[in-house]
N, C-alpha and C positions, 0 to 999 in steps of 0.2 A: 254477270260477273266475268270479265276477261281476267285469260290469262298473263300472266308477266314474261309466260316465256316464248314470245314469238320471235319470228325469222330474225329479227335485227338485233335478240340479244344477242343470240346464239353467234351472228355475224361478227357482234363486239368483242365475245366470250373468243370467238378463234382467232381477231386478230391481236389480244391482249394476249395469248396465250405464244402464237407464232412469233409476237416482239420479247415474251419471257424466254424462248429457247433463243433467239438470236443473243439476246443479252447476257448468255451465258461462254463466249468467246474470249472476252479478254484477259490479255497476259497481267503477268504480277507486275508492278513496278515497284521500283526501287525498295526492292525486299521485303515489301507487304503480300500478304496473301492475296487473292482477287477476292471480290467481293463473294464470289457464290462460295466460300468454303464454308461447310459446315465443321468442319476435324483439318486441324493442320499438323505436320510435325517437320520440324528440321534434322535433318545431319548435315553436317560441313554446310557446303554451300547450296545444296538440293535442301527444297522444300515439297510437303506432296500436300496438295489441295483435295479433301476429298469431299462430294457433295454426297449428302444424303437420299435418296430419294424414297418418297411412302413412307417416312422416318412413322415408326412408333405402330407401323402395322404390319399382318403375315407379309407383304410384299413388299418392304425394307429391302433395298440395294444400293450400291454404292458405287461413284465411280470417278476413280484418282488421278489428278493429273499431276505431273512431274515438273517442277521446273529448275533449270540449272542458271544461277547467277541474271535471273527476272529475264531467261528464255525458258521458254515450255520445251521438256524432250519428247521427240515423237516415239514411241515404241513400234518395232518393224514386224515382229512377231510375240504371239506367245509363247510365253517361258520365260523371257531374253531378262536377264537381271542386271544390277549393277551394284557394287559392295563398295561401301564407304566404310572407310575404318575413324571409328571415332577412342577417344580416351575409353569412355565407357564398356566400348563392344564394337562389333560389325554390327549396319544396317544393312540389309539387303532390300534394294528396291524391284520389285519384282513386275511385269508387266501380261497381263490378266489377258489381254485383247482388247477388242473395241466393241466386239459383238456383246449383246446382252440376251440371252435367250429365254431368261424367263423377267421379268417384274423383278423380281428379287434376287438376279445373280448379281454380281459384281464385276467392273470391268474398268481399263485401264491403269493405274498402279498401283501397288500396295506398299505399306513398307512390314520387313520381319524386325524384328530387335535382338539377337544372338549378343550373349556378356562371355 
């Protein structure tokens, strides 16, 4: 009885896997989310795309990108916010960093909701 898992799954497995992280780049257009949002929300003209990753297990994390009018904003540091006043409240979009140090931190943007 052979195995199913030799050298050239495992080969398929990381180059399927290395084209799933590339395909995770693209910008929004014309006011759609990108395809990888798992959670969207707007204020004014910002949209924040956020993927889930490990959804539904202890190592769930998340990590938010920002976009303003179907361009992505870079965030320079952590902490660095930016408040939209909406009818309802302030949003504050807040940016996390880029690092993720455990499986299950969270990184790039979030938004708060203040009424």
């Amino acid at each position: 009885m052979g195995s199913s898992a030799g050298p050239g799954r495992w080969r398929r497995l990381g180059v399927a896997t290395l084209a799933a992280m590339v395909s995770l780049t693209p910008l929004a257009g014309r006011g759609r989310a990108p395809r990888e949002c798992d959670e969207t929300f707007r204020a004014g003209g910002y949209l924040l795309c956020t993927q889930v990753l490990h959804a539904g297990t202890r190592s769930e994390g998340r990590v938010g990108r920002l976009f303003l009018d179907d361009h992505e904003v870079t965030g320079r540091t952590a902490g660095e916010t930016i408040e939209v006043r909406m009818p309802q409240g302030t949003v504050r979009f807040k940016f996390l960093g880029d690092q993720r140090p455990h499986l299950w931190s969270n990184s790039g943007w979030t938004a708060d909701r203040r009424t």
